[in-house]
N, CA and C atoms as a LAMMPS dump frame, in Angstrom:
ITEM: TIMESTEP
0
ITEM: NUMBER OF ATOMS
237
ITEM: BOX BOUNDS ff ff ff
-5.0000000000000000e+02 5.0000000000000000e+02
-5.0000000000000000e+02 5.0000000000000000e+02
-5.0000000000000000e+02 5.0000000000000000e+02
ITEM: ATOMS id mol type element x y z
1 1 1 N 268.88 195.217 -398.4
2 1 2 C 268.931 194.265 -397.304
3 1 3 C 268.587 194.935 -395.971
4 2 1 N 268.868 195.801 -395.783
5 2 2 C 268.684 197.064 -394.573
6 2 3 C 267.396 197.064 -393.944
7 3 1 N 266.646 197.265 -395.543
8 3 2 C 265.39 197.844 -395.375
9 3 3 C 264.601 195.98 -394.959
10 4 1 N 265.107 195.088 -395.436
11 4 2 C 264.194 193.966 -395.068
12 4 3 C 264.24 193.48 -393.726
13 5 1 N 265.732 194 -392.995
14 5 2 C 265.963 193.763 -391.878
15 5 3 C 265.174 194.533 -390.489
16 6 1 N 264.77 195.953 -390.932
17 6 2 C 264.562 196.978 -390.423
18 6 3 C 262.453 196.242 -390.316
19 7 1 N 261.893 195.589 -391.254
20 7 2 C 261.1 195.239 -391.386
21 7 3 C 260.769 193.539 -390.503
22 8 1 N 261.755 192.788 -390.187
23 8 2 C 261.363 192.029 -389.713
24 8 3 C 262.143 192.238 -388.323
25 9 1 N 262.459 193.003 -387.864
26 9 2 C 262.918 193.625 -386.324
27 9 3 C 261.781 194.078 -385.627
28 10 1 N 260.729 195.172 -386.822
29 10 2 C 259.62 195.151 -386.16
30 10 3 C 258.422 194.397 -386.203
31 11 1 N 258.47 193.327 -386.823
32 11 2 C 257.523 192.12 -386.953
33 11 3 C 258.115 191.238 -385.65
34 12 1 N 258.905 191.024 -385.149
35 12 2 C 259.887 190.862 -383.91
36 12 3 C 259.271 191.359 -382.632
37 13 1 N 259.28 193.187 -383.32
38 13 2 C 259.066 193.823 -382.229
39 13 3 C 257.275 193.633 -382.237
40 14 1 N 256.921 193.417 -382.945
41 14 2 C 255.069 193.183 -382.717
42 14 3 C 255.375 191.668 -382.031
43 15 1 N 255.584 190.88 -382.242
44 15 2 C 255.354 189.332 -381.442
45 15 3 C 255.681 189.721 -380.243
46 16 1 N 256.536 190.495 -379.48
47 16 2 C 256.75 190.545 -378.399
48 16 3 C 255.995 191.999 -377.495
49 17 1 N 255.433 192.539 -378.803
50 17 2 C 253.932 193.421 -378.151
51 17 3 C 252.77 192.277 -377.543
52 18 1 N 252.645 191.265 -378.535
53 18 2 C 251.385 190.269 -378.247
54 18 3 C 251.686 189.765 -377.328
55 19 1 N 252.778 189.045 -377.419
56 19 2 C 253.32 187.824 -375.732
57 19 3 C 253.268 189.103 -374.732
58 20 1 N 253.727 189.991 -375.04
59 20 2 C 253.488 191.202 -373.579
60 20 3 C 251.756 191.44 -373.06
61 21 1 N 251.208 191.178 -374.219
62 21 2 C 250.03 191.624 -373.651
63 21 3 C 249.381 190.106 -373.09
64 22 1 N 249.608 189.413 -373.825
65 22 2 C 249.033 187.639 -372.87
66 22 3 C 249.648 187.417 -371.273
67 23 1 N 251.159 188.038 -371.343
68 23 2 C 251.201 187.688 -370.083
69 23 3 C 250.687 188.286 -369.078
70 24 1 N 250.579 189.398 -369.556
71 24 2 C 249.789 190.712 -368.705
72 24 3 C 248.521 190.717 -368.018
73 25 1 N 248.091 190.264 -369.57
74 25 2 C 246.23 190.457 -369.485
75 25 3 C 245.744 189.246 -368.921
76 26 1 N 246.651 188.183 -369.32
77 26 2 C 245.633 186.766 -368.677
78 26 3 C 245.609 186.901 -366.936
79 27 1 N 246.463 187.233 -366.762
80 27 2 C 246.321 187.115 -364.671
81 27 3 C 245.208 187.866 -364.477
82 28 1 N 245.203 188.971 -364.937
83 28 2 C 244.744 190.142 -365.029
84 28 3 C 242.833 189.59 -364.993
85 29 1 N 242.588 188.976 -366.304
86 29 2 C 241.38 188.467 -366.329
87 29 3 C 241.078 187.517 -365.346
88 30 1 N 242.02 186.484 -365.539
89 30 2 C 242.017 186.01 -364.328
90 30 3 C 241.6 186.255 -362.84
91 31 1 N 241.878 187.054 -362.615
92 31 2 C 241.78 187.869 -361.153
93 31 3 C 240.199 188.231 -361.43
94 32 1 N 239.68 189.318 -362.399
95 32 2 C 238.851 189.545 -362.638
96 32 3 C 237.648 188.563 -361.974
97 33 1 N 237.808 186.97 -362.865
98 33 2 C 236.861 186.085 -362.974
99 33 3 C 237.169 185.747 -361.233
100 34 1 N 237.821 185.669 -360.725
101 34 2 C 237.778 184.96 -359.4
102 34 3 C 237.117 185.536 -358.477
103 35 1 N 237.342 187.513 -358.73
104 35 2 C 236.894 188.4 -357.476
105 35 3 C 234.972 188.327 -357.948
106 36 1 N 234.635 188.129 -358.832
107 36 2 C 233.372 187.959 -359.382
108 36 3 C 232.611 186.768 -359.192
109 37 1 N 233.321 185.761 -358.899
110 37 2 C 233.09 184.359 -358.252
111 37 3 C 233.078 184.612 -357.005
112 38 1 N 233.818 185.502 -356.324
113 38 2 C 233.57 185.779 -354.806
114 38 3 C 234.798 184.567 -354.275
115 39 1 N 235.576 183.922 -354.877
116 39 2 C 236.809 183.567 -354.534
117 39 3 C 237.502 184.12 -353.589
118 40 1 N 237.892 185.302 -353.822
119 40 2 C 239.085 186.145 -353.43
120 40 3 C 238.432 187.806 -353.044
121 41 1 N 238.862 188.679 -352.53
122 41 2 C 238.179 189.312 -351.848
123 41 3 C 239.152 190.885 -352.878
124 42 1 N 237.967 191.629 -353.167
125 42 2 C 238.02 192.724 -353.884
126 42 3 C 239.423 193.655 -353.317
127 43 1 N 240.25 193.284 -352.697
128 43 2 C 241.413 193.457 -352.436
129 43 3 C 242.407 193.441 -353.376
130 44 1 N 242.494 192.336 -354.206
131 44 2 C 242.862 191.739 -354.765
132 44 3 C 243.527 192.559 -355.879
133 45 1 N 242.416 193.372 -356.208
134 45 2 C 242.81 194.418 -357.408
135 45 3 C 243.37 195.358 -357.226
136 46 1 N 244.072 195.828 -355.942
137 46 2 C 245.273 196.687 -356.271
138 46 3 C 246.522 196.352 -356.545
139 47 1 N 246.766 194.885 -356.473
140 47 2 C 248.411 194.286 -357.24
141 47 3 C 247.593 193.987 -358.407
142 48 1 N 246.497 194.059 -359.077
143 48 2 C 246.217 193.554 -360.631
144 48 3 C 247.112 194.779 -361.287
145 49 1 N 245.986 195.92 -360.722
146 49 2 C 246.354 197.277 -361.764
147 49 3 C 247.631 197.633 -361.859
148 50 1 N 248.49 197.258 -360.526
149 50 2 C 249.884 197.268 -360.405
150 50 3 C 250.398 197.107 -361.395
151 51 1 N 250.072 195.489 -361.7
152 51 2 C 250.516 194.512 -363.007
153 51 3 C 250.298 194.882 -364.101
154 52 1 N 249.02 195.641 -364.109
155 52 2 C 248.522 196.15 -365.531
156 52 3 C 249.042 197.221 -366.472
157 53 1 N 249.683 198.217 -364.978
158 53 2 C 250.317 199.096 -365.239
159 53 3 C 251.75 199.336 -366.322
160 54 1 N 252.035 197.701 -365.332
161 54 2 C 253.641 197.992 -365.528
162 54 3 C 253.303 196.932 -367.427
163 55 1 N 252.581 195.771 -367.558
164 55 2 C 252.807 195.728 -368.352
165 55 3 C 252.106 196.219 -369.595
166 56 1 N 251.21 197.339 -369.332
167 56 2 C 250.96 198.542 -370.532
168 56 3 C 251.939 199.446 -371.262
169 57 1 N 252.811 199.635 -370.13
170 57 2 C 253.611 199.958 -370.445
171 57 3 C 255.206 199.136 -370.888
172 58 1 N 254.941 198.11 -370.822
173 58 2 C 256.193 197.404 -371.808
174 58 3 C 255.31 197.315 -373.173
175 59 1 N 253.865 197.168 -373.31
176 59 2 C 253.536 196.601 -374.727
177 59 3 C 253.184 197.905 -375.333
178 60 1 N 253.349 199.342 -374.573
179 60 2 C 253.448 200.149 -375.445
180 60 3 C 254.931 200.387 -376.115
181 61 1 N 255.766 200.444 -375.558
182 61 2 C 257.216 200.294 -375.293
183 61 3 C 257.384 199.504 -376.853
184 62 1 N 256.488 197.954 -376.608
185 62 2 C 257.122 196.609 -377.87
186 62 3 C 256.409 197.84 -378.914
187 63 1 N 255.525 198.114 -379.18
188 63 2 C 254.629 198.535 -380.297
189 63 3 C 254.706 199.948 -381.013
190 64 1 N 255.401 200.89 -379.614
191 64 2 C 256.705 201.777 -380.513
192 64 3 C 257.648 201.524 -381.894
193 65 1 N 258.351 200.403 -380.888
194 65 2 C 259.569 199.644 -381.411
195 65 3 C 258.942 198.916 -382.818
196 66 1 N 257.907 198.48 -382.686
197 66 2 C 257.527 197.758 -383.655
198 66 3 C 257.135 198.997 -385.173
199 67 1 N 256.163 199.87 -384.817
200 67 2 C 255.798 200.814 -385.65
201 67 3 C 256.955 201.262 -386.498
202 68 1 N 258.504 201.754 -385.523
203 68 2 C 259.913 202.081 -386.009
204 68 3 C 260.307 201.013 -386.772
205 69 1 N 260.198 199.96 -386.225
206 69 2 C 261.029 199.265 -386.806
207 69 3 C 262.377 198.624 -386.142
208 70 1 N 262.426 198.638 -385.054
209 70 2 C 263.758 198.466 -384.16
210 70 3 C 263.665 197.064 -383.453
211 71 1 N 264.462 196.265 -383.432
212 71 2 C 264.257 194.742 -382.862
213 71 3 C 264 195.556 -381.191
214 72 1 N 263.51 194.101 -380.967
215 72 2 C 263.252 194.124 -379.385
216 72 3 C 263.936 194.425 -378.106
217 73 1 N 265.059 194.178 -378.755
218 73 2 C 266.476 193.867 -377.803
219 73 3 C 267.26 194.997 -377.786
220 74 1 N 267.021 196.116 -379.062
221 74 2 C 267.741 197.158 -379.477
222 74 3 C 266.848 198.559 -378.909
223 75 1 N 268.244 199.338 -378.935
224 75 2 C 267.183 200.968 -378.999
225 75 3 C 267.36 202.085 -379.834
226 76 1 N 268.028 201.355 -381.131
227 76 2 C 268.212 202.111 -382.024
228 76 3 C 267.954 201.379 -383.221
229 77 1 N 267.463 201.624 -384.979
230 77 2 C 267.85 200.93 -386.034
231 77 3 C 269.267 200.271 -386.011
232 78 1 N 269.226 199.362 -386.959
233 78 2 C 270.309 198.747 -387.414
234 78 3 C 271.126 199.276 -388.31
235 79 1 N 272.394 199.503 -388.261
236 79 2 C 272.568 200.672 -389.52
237 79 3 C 273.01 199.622 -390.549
């Protein structure tokens, strides 16, 4: 039972690698398409990378967790 649990903690922890990277990446493109439209002024992209930064680093963070095996919420296995 351990081992099935330990397996869908990190199937857990992958869904919340993906939603990390949609919320991340869509502004992100977003921004992209606007400063290229000439919308918004090439300024723009130093709070993107900001954003990009911080959430590269949560979806490396989920995809650790996920590889281990550790739910999302946790920072250790389940014993």
């Amino acid at each position: 039972m351990g081992f099935f649990r330990n397996v869908l903690d990190g199937v857990l922890s992958f869904c919340a690698f993906l939603l990390t990277l949609v919320v991340f990446a869509a502004p992100a493109w977003a921004t992209y398409l606007a400063v290229t439209a000439g919308l918004v002024t090439a300024w723009i992209y130093v709070p993107a990378v900001g954003m990009l930064y911080v959430g590269a680093n949560l979806a490396i963070a989920f995809l650790r967790k996920a590889l281990d095996g550790v739910s999302p919420l946790r920072t250790r296995k389940r014993s």
